[in-house]
Every structure is written in structure tokens, then in C-alpha cells.
N, C-alpha and C positions, 0 to 999 in steps of 0.2 A: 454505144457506137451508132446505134439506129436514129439517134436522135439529129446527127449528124445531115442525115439523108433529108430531115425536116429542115432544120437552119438555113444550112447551104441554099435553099432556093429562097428561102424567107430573106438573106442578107443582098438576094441575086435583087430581090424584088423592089429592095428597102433603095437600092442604088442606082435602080431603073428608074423610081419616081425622085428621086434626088435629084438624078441627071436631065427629067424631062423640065422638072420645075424651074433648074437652073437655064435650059435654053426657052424657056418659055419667058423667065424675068428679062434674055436677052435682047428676045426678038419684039420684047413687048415695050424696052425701052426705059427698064428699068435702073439700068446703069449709062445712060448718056449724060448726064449734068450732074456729077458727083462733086463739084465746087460749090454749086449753089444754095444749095442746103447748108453745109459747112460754114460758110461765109453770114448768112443769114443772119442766127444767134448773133452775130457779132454789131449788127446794126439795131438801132432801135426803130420802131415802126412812128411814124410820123401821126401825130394825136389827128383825130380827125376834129373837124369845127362840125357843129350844131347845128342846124338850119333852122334857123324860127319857123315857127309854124304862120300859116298864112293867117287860121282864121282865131286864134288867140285871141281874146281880149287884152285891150292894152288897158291897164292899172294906172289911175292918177295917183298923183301924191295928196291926199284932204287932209295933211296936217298944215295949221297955218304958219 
């Protein structure tokens, strides 16, 4: 029964930092754009192009 008098403030504490966490994700903006990630996966990301590099040597063709 004594053990009781431990817990009880252990589950007080468990749901204090729960609760802080949870207004902390709010205020911090964690939950404003919950479509945009969702929709995301669903597009493919556009390949990017290469840029030659400037100072490359350009390669002939020496077969006749």
C-alpha cells in the first residue's frame, strides 16, 4: 500500500511533462501544415540537371 504514496506522484509527474511537451509542440508550430507532408510522398521530386563544370577539359574525338 505504501508503494502507492510513490507512484501516485511518479504518474503526477509523468503527465506534467506530457502535458508541457504537448503545449510546447503547439506553440512551437508543430502542428500548422499537417497536409503538406501527407501530400508530399505523393509527388515525385523533379531530377535536378548537372551543371558542367566550367573548367573541364573538353575531349576530341582522335578516332579517324
Amino acid at each position: 500500500m505504501s508503494i502507492i504514496y510513490v507512484l501516485i506522484p511518479i504518474a503526477m509527474i509523468f503527465v506534467a511533462i506530457a502535458v508541457a511537451v504537448f503545449f510546447w509542440a503547439v506553440k512551437s508550430d508543430q502542428f500548422d501544415d499537417l497536409e503538406r507532408q501527407s501530400m508530399s510522398i505523393l509527388f515525385d521530386d523533379e531530377p535536378k540537371q548537372a551543371a558542367p563544370e566550367p573548367d573541364a577539359p573538353k575531349i576530341k574525338d582522335t578516332q579517324p
